[in-house]
N, C-alpha and C positions, 0 to 999 in steps of 0.2 A: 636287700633290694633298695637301690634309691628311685625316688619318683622326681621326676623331672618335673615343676609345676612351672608353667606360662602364664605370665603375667604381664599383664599392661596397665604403665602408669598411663593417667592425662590429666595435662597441670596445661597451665598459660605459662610458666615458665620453668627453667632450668640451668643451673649452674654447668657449664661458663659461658652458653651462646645466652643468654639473658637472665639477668638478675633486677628486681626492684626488691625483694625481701628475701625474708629464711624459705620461703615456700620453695625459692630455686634450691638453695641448699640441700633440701631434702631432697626432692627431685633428684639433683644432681647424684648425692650418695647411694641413695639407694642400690639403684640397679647391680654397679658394682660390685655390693655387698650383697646384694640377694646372690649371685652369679657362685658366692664363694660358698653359698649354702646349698646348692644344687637346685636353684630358681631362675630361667630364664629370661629374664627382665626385660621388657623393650617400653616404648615411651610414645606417648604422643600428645606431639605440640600445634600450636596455629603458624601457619609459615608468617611468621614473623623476616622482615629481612636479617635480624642479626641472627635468624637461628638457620637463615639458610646459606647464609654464608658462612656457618662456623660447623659444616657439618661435610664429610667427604662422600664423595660415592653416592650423589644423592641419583636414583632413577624413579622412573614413574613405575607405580604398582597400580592402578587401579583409576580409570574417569569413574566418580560416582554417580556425574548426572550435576542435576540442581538440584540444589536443597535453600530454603528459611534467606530467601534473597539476596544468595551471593554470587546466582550466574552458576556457569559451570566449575565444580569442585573435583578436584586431583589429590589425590592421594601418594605421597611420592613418598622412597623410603633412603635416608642416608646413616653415618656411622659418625658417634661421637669418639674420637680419639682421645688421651690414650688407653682408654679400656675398651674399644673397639663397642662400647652400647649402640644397639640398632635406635635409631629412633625416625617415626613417621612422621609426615610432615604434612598437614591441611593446607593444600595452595586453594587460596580463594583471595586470591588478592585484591579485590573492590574491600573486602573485611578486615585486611590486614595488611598491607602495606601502603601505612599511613603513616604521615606525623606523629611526633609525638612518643609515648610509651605505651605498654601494650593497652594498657586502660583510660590514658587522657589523650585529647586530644595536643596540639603544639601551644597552647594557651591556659593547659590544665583542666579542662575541662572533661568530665566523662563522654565518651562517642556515646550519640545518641541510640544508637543500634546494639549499646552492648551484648543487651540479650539474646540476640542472632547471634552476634559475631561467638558469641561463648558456647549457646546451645551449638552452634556449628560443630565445635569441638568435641563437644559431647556425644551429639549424633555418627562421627567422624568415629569415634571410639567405641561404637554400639555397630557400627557399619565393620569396622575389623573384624571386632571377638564373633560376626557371625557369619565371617569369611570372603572379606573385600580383599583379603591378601590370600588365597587360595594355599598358600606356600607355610603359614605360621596364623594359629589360632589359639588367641589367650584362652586359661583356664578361667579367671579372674581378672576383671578389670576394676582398676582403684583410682577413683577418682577423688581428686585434689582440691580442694576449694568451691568457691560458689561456680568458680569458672567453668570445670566440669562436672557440677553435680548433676546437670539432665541426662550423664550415661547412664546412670540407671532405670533411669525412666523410659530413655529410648532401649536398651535393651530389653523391658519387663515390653513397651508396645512390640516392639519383633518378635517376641517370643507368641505374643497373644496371636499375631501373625503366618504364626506357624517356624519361626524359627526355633531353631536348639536353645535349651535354657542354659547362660551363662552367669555364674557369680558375680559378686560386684560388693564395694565396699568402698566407703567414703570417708577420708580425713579428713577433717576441720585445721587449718594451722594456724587461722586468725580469726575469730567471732566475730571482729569488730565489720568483717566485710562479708557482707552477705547476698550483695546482690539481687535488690529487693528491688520489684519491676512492678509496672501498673497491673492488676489481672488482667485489663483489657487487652493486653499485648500476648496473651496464650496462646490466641489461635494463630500468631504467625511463627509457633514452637514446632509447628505439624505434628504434636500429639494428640492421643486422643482423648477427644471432651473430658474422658472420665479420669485420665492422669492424675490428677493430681489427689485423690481420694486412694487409688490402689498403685503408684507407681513403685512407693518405697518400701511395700510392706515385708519383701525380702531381701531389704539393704540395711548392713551392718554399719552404724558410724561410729568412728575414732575421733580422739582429739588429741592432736601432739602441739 
């Protein structure tokens, strides 16, 4: 019997609609290669312009509402060619299409808001696995860097909420970025108070 496991990556980027390091490389490989081992792979990114011009078929799945101040957020779903990967797309465009690269701003500077604009993503991917796409629900979500590390966290608050419990597991690909924020700035994560004492306690981390 083969089991079909679903899986959703979420990274800030991926090889070939956006690259700044190896993190896209992975990204990029993966899915592919999970796909040939009887893994369903699909992906979700911050609608970046380059990632939404480089992706076919995109339509809308899902208004999510507001979230962590970026207005109203969309959830749209397109196809990276040519291994036909689904991959989701966070439109919140006040957060992400901006100057610049996905982390400085046109001067090099980090955007002040990063910690939204990323939690965004994170939340975005905790709002999938617990069925903002009615159509496809990850087993596992795997999240990528500092950028997505709060899907864990916003999946363990949904669950405390009464949603379904979903898997989760985090790679490290670079130590050196960590994404280290003032605490003061928590409470505009919309988690709750006590996150950050119990949010990880059933999350696996990797380091490649």
């Amino acid at each position: 019997m083969t089991v079909c496991v679903l899986h959703a990556h979420a990274a800030a980027e991926m090889f070939p609609l956006l690259k700044t390091g190896g993190l896209a490389d992975v990204v990029g490989a993966l899915p592919p290669a999970q796909s040939q081992l009887g893994t369903h792979a699909r992906v979700v990114l911050p609608g970046f312009p380059a990632v939404l011009a480089g992706l076919d078929d995109l339509e809308l799945v899902a208004d999510l509402g507001s979230a962590l101040g970026a207005g109203n957020v969309r959830l749209e779903r397109g196809v990276l060619q040519p291994h036909g990967v689904v991959v989701y797309v966070v439109r919140a465009d006040p957060f992400y299409d901006r100057p610049g690269n996905p982390y400085l701003d046109g001067v090099t500077r980090p955007y002040a808001d990063n910690d939204r604009r990323f939690a965004l993503l994170g939340w975005a991917a905790a709002r999938i696995a617990t069925g903002a796409d009615p159509a496809w629900k990850p087993h596992i979500v795997h999240a990528h860097d500092w950028h997505a590390g709060l899907a864990p966290a916003y999946l363990r608050a949904f669950e405390r909420g009464g949603a379904p419990h979903v898997g989760s597991v985090m790679t490290v690909h670079n130590l050196a970025y960590q994404g280290t924020f003032a605490a003061s700035e928590f409470g505009a994560l919309q988690l709750p108070a006590d996150s950050p004492s119990k949010a990880w306690s059933s999350t696996a981390t990797s380091r490649s």
